[in-house]
C-alpha positions, 0 to 999 in steps of 0.5 A, spaced: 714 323 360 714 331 360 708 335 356 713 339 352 720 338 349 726 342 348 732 340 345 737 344 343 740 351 344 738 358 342 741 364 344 746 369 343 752 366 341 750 360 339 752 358 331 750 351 328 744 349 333 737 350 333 733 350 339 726 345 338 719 346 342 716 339 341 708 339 344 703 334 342 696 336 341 690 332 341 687 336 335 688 341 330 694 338 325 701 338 325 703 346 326 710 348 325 714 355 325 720 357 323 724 362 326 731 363 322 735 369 318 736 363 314 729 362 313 728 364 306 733 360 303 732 353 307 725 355 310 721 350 306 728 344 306 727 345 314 718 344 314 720 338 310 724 335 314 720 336 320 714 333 318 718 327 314 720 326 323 713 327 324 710 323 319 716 318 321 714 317 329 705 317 327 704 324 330 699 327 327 697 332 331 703 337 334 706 344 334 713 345 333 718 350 333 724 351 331 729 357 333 734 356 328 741 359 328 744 356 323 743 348 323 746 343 318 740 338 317 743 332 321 743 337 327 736 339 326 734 331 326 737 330 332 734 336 335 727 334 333 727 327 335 730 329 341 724 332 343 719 329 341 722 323 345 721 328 352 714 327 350 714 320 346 717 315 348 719 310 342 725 305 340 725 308 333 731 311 331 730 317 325 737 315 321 739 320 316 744 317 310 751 316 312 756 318 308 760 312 306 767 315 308 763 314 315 764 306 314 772 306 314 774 301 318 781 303 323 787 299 325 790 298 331 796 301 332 793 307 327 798 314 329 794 316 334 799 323 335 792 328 336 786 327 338 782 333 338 775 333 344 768 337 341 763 338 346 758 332 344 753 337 345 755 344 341 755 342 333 759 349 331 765 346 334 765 339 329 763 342 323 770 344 320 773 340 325 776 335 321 780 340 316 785 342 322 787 334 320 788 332 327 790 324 328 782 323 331 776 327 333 772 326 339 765 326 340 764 327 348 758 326 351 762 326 358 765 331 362 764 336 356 756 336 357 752 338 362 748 333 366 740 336 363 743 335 356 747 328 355 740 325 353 739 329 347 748 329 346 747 322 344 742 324 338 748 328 336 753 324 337 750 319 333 747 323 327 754 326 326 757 318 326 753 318 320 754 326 317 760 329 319 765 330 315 771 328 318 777 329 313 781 323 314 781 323 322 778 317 327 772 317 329 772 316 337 767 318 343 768 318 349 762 316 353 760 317 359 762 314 367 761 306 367 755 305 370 751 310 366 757 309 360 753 303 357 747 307 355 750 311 350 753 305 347 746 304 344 747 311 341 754 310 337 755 303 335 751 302 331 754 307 327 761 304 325 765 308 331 772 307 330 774 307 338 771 308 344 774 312 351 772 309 357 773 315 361 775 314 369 776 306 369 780 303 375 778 295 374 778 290 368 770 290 370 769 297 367 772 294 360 768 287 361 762 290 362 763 295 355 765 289 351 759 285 353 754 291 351 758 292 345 758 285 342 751 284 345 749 290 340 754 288 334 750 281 334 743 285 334 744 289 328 749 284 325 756 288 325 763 285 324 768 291 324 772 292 329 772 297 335 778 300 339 777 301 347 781 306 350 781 306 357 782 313 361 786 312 367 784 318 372 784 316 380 790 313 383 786 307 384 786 307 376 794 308 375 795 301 380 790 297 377 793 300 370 796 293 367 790 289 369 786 294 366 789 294 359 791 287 358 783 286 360 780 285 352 784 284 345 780 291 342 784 295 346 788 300 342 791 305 347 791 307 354 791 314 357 791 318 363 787 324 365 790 329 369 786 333 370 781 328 375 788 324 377 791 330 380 785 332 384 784 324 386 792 325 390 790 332 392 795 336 389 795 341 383 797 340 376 803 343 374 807 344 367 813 341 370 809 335 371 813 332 377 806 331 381 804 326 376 811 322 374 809 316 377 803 315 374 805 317 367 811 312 367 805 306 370 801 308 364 807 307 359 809 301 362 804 298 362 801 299 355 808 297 352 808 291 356 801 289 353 803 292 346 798 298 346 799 305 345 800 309 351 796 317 350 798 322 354 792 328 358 791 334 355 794 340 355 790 345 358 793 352 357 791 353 349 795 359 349 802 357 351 804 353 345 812 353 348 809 350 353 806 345 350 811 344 345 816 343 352 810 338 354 809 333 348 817 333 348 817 331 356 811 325 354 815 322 347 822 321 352 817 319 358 814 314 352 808 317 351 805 316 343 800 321 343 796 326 346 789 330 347 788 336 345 782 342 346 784 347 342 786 346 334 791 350 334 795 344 338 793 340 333 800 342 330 805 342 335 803 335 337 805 333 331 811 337 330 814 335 337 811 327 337 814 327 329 821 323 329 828 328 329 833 327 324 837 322 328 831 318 330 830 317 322 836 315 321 837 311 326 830 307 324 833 307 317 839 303 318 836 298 322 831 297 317 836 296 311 840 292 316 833 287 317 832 288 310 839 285 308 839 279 313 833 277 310 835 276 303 841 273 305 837 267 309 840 270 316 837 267 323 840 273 327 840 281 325 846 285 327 848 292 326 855 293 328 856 290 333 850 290 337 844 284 336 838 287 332 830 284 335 823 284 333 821 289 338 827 294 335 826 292 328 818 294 329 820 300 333 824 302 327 819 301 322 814 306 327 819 311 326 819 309 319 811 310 317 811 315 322 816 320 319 813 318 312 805 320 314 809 328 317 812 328 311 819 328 314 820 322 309 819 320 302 815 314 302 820 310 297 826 312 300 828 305 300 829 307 293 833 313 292 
């Protein structure tokens, strides 16, 4: 164990973080100091806090200092236990209230048109993250972090599960590779995780072993909601093992792929026409489809070409796509507008909907519109449409009834 412990980031730039210098003493009380512009007006709700971690950990003997730039309390919570544990280790967990909108439960095949990735490890990009009003928001603890700081990442991470508003989106994380991955589970399950990424996976043994530690910690803590996977297909081992991997467990929601590692993987560049990468976006859409979930498309790198990423999401709808990653906010509304269903995608789903409808008041086996046969998948199709164009607001939810 080291003999001081730092947690947190301080300087300049640096917004909503706090840096934390942990050491333990063998005498003299508990000594706390305080540097913050902020310190007049919650100088005294942050000393508070600090010795509650303290006194909560059986330390009696420390100096502790913070340097402040602006942290809400679930941040400076992660950034002191984190450091005390670089010195103390314990298996005890400081867990601030959770917000009772934080409990929801999510469906399976919930919209997932946006995803918008936060650094795990950088707070100011959470904090009003969710007022932007993306599909889900992820919390990474992957690429987004650097090596030396996925550790305290995690105490982040799982504080914001329990204290960030976040407006109405999915809660996700994306966890480190499989195996270091499994360590981070500790961090988030237990604080009601919507979905889970499971970055770089190739095989059905990646989504076995996350499942198993997952029921593993769902069965210690009494747990029953459910929890998504989404595999991100990122090599070409992947993109052939696509099918084995998705049909792998039934709480796998959607698949994605990453373009960025995949294109490195082949030994080409990405480009925006995406020929490059064509053959693995059609796997990863056949074979989602053929297991019933959700296939996502990667990212789009470039946040300030907005006709280019509106050519992309309507590239990836025709490919078959349902969603995408975004890295920008301002993305999040481009997205949306170009994966929302046209008029004529409305019209038609609303047509077979009033068709399916109409046949089964009547008692009828078979479902016809025209002259062409009407099946469950089509019907289900249509009904997708249906909502999604009702959650855009390009649809009165009661249109059935005008």
């Amino acid at each position: 164990m080291e003999k001081i412990g730092l947690a947190g980031n301080y300087a300049s730039g640096v917004k909503s973080d706090c840096l934390v210098h942990f050491e333990s003493t063998k005498s003299g009380g508990i000594q706390i100091e305080i540097n913050s512009k902020v310190k007049a007006m919650f100088g005294i709700s942050m000393e508070k806090l600090a010795n509650e971690i303290l006194d909560y950990f059986g330390i009696e003997n420390a100096i502790l200092k913070i340097d402040d730039t602006g942290a809400v309390e679930f941040v400076l919570a992660a950034r002191i236990e984190a450091a005390i544990k670089k010195v103390i280790p314990s298996n005890n967990e400081f867990l601030l209230e959770m917000l009772d909108e934080n409990k929801t439960a999510t469906k399976k095949d919930d919209f997932r048109f946006s995803r918008l990735y936060l650094p795990g490890n950088t707070p100011k990009l959470m904090l009003n993250a969710g007022i932007h009003k993306p599909n889900a928001l992820i919390l990474d603890l992957e690429d987004a972090v650097a090596p030396n700081k996925k550790d305290e990442a995690r105490f982040v991470v799982r504080n914001a599960l329990r204290g960030l508003d976040f407006h109405g989106a999915e809660r996700m994380v994306r966890i480190n590779q499989i195996p270091n991955g499994l360590d981070d589970l500790e961090f988030i399950v237990p604080h009601f995780v919507n979905l889970i990424l499971i970055p770089k996976c190739e095989s059905a043994k990646d989504i076995i072993s996350v499942n198993q530690r997952i029921d593993k910690i769902k069965k210690r803590e009494k747990l029953n909601h459910d929890i998504w996977l989404m595999p991100i297909i990122e090599s070409a081992k992947g993109v052939m093992n696509a099918y084995e991997i998705v049909k792998a467990a039934d709480n796998i929601s959607s698949m994605a792929i990453g373009l960025e590692d995949y294109t490195a993987d082949i030994g080409t560049l990405r480009t925006k026409s995406g020929t490059e990468s064509l053959f693995a976006r059609n796997m990863i859409v056949t074979a989602s489809i053929a297991a019933g979930v959700q296939p996502i498309d990667s990212v789009f790198s470039d946040i300030s070409d907005m006709k280019g990423l509106a050519e992309n999401v309507k590239v990836s709808k025709n490919l078959g796509f349902s969603g995408m990653g975004c890295i920008h906010p301002r993305q999040i509304r481009v997205i949306h507008e170009n994966f929302a269903p046209d008029n004529l995608e409305i019209e038609k789903a609303k047509g077979i909907v009033i068709a399916f409808n109409d046949a089964k008041k009547k008692g009828l086996g078979v479902v016809s519109m025209g002259s062409k046969m009407i099946d469950a998948p089509v019907v289900k199709r249509a009904l997708n449409t249906i909502t999604a164009a009702i959650n855009t607001g390009k649809l009165q939810a009661d249109w059935m009834d005008n």
